[in-house]
Every structure is written in structure tokens, then in C-alpha cells.
N, CA, C and O atoms as a GROMACS GRO file, in nm:
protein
  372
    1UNK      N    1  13.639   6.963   8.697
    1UNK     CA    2  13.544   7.061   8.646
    1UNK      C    3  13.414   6.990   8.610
    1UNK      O    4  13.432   6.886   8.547
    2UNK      N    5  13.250   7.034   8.644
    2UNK     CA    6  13.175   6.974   8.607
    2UNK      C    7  13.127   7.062   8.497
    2UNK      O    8  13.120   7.184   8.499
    3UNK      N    9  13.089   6.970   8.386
    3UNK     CA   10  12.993   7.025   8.289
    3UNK      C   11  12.901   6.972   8.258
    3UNK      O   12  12.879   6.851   8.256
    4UNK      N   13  12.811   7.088   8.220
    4UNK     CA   14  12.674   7.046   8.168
    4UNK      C   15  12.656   6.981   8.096
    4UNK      O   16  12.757   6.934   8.043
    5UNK      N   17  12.513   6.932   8.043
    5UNK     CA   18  12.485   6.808   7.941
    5UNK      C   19  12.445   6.938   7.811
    5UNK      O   20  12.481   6.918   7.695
    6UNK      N   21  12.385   7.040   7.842
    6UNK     CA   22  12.336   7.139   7.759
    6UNK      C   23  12.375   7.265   7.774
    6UNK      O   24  12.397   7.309   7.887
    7UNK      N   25  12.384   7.322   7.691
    7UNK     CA   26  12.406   7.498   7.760
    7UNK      C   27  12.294   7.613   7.847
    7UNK      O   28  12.193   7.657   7.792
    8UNK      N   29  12.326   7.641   7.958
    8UNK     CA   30  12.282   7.761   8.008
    8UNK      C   31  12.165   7.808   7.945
    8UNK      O   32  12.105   7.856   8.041
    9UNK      N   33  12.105   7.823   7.864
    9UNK     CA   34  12.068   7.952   7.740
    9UNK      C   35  12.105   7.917   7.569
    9UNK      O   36  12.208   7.936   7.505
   10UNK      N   37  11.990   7.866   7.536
   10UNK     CA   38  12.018   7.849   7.409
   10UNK      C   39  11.967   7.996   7.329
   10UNK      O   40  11.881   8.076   7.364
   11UNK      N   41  12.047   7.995   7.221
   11UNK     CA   42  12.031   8.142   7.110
   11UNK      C   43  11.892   8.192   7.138
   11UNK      O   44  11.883   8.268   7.234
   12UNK      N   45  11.762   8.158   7.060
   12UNK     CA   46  11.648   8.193   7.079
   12UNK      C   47  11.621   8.240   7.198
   12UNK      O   48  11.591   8.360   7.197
   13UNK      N   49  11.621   8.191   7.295
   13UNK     CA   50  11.630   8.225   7.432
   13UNK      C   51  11.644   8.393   7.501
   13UNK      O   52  11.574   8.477   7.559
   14UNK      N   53  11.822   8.370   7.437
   14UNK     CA   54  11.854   8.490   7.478
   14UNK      C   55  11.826   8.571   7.405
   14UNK      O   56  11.819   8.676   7.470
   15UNK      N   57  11.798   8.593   7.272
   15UNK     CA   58  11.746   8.708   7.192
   15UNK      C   59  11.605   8.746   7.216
   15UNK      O   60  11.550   8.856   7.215
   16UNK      N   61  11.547   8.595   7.246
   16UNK     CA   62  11.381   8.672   7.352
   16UNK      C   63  11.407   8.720   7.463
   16UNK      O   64  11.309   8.744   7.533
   17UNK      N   65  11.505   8.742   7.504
   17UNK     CA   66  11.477   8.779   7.684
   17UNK      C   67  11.551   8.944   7.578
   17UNK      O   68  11.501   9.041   7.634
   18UNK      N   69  11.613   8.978   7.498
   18UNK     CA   70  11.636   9.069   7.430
   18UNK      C   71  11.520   9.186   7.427
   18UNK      O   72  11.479   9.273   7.504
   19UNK      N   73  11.488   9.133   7.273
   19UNK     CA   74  11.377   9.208   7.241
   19UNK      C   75  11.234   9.210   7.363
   19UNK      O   76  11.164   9.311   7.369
   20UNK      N   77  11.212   9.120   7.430
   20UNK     CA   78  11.125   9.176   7.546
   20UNK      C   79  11.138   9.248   7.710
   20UNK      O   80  11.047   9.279   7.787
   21UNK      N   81  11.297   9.258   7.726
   21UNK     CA   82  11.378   9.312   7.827
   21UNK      C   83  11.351   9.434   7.829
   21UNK      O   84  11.377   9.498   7.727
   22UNK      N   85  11.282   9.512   7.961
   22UNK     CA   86  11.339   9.655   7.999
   22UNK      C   87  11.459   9.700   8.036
   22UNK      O   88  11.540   9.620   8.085
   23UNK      N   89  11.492   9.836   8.018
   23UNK     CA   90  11.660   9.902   8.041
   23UNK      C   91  11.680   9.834   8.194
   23UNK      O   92  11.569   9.828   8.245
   24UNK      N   93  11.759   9.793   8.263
   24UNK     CA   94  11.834   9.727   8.377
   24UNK      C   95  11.760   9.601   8.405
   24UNK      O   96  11.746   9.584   8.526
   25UNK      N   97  11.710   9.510   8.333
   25UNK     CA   98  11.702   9.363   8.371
   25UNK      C   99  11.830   9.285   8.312
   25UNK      O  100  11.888   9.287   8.203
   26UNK      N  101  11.848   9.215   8.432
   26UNK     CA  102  11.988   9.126   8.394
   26UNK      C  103  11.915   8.981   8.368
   26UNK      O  104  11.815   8.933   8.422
   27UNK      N  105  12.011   8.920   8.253
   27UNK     CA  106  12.009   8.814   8.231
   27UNK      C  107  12.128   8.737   8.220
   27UNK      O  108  12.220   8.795   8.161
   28UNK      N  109  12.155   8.600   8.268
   28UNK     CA  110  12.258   8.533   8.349
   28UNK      C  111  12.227   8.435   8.198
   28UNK      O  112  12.130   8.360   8.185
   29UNK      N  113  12.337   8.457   8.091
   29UNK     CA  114  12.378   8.357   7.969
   29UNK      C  115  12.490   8.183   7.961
   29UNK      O  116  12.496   8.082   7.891
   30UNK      N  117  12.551   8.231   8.067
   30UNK     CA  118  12.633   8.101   8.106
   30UNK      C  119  12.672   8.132   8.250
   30UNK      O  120  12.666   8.233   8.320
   31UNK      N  121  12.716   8.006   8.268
   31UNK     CA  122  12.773   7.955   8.399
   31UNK      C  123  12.921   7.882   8.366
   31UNK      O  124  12.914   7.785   8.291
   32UNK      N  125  13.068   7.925   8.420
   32UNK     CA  126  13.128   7.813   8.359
   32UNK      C  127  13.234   7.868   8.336
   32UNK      O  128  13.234   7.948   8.430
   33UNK      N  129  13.334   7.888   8.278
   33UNK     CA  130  13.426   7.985   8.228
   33UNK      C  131  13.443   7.961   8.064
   33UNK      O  132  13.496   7.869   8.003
   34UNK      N  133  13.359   8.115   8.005
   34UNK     CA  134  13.336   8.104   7.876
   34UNK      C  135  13.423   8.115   7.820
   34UNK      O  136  13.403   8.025   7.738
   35UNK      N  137  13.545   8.172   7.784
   35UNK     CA  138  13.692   8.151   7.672
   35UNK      C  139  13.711   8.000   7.662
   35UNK      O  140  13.740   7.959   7.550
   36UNK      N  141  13.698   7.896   7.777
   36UNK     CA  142  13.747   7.766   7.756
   36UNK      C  143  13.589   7.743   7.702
   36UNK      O  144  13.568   7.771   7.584
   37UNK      N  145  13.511   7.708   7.758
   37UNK     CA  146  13.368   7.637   7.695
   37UNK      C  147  13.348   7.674   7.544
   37UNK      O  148  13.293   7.606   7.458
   38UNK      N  149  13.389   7.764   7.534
   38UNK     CA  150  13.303   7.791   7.377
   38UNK      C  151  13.449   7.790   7.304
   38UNK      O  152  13.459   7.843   7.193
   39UNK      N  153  13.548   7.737   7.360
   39UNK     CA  154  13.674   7.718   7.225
   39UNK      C  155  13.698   7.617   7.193
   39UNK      O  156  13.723   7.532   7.278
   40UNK      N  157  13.701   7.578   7.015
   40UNK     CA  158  13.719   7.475   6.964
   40UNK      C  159  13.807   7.364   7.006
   40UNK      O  160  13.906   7.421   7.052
   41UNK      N  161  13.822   7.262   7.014
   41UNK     CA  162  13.891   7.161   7.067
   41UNK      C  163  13.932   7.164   7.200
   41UNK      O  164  13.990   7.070   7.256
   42UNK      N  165  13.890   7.320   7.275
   42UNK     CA  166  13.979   7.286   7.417
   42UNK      C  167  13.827   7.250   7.508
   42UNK      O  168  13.821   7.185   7.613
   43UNK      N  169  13.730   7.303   7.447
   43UNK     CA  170  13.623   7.283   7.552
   43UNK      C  171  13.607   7.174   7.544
   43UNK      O  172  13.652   7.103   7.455
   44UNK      N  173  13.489   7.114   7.704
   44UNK     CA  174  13.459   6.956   7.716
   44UNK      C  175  13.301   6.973   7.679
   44UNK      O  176  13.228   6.874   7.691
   45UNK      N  177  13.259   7.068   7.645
   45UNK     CA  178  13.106   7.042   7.605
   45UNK      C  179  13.138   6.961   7.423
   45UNK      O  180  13.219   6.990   7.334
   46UNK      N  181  13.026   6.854   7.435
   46UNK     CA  182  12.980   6.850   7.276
   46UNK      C  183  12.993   6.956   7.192
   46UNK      O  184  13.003   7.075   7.220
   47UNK      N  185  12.993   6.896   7.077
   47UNK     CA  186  13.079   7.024   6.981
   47UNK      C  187  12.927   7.105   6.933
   47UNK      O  188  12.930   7.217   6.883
   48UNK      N  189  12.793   7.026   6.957
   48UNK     CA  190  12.715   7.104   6.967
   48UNK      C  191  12.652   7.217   7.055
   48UNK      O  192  12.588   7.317   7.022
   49UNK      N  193  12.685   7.177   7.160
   49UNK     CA  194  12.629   7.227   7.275
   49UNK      C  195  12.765   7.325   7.284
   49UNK      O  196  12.751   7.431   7.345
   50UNK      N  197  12.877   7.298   7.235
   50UNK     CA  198  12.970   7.454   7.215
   50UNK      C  199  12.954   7.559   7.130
   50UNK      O  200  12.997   7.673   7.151
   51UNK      N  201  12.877   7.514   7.008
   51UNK     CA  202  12.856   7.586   6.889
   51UNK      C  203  12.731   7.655   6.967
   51UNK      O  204  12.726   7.777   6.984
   52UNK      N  205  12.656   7.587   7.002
   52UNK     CA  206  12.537   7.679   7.054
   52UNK      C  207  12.562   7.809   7.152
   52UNK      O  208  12.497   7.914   7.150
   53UNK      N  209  12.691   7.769   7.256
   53UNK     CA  210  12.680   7.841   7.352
   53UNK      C  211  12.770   7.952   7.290
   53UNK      O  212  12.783   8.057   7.353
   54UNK      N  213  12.854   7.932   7.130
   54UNK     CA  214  12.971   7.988   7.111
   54UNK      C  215  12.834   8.120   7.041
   54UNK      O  216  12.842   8.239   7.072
   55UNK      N  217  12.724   8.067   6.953
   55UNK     CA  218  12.644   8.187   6.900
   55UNK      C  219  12.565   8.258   7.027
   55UNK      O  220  12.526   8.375   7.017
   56UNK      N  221  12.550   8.198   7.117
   56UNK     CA  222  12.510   8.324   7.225
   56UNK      C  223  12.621   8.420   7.316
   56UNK      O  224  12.591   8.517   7.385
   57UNK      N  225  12.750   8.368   7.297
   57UNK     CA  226  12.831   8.459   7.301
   57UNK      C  227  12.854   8.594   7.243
   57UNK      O  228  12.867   8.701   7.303
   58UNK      N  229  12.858   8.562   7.072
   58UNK     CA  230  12.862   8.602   6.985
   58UNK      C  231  12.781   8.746   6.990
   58UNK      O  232  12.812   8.862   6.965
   59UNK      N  233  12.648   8.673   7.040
   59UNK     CA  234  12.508   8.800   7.043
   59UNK      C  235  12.542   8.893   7.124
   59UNK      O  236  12.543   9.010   7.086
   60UNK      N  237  12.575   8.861   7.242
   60UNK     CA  238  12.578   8.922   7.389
   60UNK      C  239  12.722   9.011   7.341
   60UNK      O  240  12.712   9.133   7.326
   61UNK      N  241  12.829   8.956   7.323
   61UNK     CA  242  12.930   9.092   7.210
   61UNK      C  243  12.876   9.161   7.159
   61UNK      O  244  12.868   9.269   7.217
   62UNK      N  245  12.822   9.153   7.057
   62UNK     CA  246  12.775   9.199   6.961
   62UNK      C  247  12.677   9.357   6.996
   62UNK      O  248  12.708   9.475   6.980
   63UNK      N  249  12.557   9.295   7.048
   63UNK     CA  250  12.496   9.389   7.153
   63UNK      C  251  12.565   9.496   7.237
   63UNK      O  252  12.533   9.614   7.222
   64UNK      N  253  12.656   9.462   7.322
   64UNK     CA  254  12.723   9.496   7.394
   64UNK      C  255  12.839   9.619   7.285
   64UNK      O  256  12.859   9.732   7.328
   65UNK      N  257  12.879   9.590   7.199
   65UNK     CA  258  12.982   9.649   7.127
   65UNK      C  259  12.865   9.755   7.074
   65UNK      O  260  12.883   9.875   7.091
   66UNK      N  261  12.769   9.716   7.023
   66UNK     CA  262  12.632   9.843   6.993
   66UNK      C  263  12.543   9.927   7.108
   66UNK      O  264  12.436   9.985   7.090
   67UNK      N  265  12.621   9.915   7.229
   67UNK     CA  266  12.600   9.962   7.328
   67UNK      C  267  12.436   9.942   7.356
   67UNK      O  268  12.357  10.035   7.371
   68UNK      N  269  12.410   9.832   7.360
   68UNK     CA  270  12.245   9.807   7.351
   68UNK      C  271  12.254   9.696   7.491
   68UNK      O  272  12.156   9.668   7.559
   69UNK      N  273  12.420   9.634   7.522
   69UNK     CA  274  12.327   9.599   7.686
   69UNK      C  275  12.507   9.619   7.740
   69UNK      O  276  12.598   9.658   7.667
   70UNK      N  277  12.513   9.594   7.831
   70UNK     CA  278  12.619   9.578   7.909
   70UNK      C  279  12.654   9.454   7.974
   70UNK      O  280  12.563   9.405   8.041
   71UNK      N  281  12.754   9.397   7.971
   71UNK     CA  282  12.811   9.284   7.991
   71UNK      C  283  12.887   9.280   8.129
   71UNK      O  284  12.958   9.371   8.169
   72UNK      N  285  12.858   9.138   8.214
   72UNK     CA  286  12.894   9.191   8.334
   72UNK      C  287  12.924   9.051   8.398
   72UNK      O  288  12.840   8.973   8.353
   73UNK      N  289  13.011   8.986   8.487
   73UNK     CA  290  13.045   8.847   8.538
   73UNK      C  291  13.063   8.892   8.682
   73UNK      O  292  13.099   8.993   8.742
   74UNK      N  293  12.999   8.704   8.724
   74UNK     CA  294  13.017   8.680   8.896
   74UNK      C  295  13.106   8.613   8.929
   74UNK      O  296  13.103   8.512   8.860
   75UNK      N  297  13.189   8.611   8.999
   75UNK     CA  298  13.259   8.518   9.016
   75UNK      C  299  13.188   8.403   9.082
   75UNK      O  300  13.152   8.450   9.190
   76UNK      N  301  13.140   8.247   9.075
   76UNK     CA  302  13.071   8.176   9.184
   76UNK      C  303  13.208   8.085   9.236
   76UNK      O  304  13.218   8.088   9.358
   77UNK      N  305  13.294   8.021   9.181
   77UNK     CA  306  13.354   7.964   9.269
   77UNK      C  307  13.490   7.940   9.217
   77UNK      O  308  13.476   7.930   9.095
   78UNK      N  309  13.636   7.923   9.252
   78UNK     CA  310  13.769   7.942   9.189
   78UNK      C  311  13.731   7.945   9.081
   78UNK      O  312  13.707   8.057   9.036
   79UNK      N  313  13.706   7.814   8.981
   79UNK     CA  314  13.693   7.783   8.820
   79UNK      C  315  13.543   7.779   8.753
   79UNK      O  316  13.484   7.701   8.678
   80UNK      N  317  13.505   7.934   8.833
   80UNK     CA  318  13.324   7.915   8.792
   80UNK      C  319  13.310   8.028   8.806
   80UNK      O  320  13.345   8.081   8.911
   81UNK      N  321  13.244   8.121   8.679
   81UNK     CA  322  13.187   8.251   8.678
   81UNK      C  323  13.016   8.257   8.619
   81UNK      O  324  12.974   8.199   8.518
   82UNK      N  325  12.967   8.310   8.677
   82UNK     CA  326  12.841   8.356   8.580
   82UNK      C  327  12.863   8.475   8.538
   82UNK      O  328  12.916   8.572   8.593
   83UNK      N  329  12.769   8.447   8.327
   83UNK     CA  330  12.819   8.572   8.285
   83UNK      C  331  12.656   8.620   8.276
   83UNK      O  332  12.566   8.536   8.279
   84UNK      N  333  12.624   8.806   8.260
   84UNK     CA  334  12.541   8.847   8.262
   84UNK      C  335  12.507   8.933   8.115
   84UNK      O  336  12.599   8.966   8.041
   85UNK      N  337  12.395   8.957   8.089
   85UNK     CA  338  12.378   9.051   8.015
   85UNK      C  339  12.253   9.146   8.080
   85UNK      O  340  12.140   9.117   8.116
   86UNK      N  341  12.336   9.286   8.075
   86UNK     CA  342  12.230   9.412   8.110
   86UNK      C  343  12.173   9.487   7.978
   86UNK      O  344  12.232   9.529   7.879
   87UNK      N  345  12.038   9.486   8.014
   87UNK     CA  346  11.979   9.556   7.853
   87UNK      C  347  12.026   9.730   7.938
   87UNK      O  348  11.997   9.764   8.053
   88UNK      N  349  12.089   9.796   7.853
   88UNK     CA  350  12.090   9.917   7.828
   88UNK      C  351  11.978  10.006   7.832
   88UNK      O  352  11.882   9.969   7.765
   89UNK      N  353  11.964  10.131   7.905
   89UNK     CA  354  11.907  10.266   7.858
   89UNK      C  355  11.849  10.266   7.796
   89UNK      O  356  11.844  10.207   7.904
   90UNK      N  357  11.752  10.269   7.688
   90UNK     CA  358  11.754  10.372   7.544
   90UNK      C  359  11.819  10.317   7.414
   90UNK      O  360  11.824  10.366   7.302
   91UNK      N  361  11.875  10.181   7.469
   91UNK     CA  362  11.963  10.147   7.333
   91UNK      C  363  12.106  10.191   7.352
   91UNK      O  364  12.180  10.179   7.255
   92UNK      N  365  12.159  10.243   7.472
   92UNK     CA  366  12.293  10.294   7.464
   92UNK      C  367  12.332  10.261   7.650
   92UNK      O  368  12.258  10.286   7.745
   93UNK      N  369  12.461  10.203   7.655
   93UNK     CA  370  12.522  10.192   7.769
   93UNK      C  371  12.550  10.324   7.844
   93UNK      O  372  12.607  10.322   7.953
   0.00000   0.00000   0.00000
């Protein structure tokens, strides 16, 4: 498995592509398979560069559960997904 030196998308990042996003622009938050990367002791990223990628997880839930974007993955290769975030409508999925 290769990993990065940094994450995808650091926090700030993705909360600006947030608040300045129109309804159907996608934004691509990781690369990688996120349950292992952002879990304590099993991921191989730095425990910083997990904590970081674990609070832009966090957002993109979060959002998503307030129906403010929609959440969406690619598959790129056996042990490799990109994940997405769609800004929502109106504020509502």
C-alpha cells in the first residue's frame, strides 16, 4: 500500500471549498481507504497527518448528516477509493 507524506485536503481547505461551493460541485477529500487511514493505531499515516485527515472526515459526516452535501466514493484501484463531497441544493440533499 502506498501512502502519502500528507493528507489529501487539510481541514481549512475543505471547509473553504464549503462555504464558497455552488449546489453540485464535487470535491475529492481523500484518496486511500478512509476507515483504515484515519483509525487510531491501525493507520500508516503519522499520527498527525491521521488526526488531520480524521477532522476532515468528521466535517464531510457531519455536513452530510445535515443534509448540506452528499457524500459519494470512486473506486480507483483494488485497495484505493476516492472519497467525494457534493455541496447540496439549497442546504438540503
Amino acid at each position: 500500500m502506498i501512502v502519502a507524506a500528507v493528507p489529501l485536503v487539510r481541514e481549512a481547505a475543505f471547509l473553504a471549498w464549503f462555504e464558497g461551493a455552488t449546489a453540485g460541485e464535487r470535491f475529492a477529500y481523500h484518496e486511500g481507504h478512509l476507515g483504515f487511514d484515519r483509525a487510531f493505531r491501525i493507520s500508516q499515516f503519522p499520527e498527525p497527518v491521521r488526526a488531520e485527515l480524521n477532522r476532515v472526515a468528521v466535517h464531510a459526516m457531519a455536513l452530510a448528516e445535515q443534509g448540506r452535501v452528499v457524500l459519494a466514493q470512486r473506486r480507483i484501484a483494488e485497495d484505493r477509493v476516492a472519497y467525494f463531497a457534493i455541496k447540496a441544493r439549497g442546504g438540503r440533499a
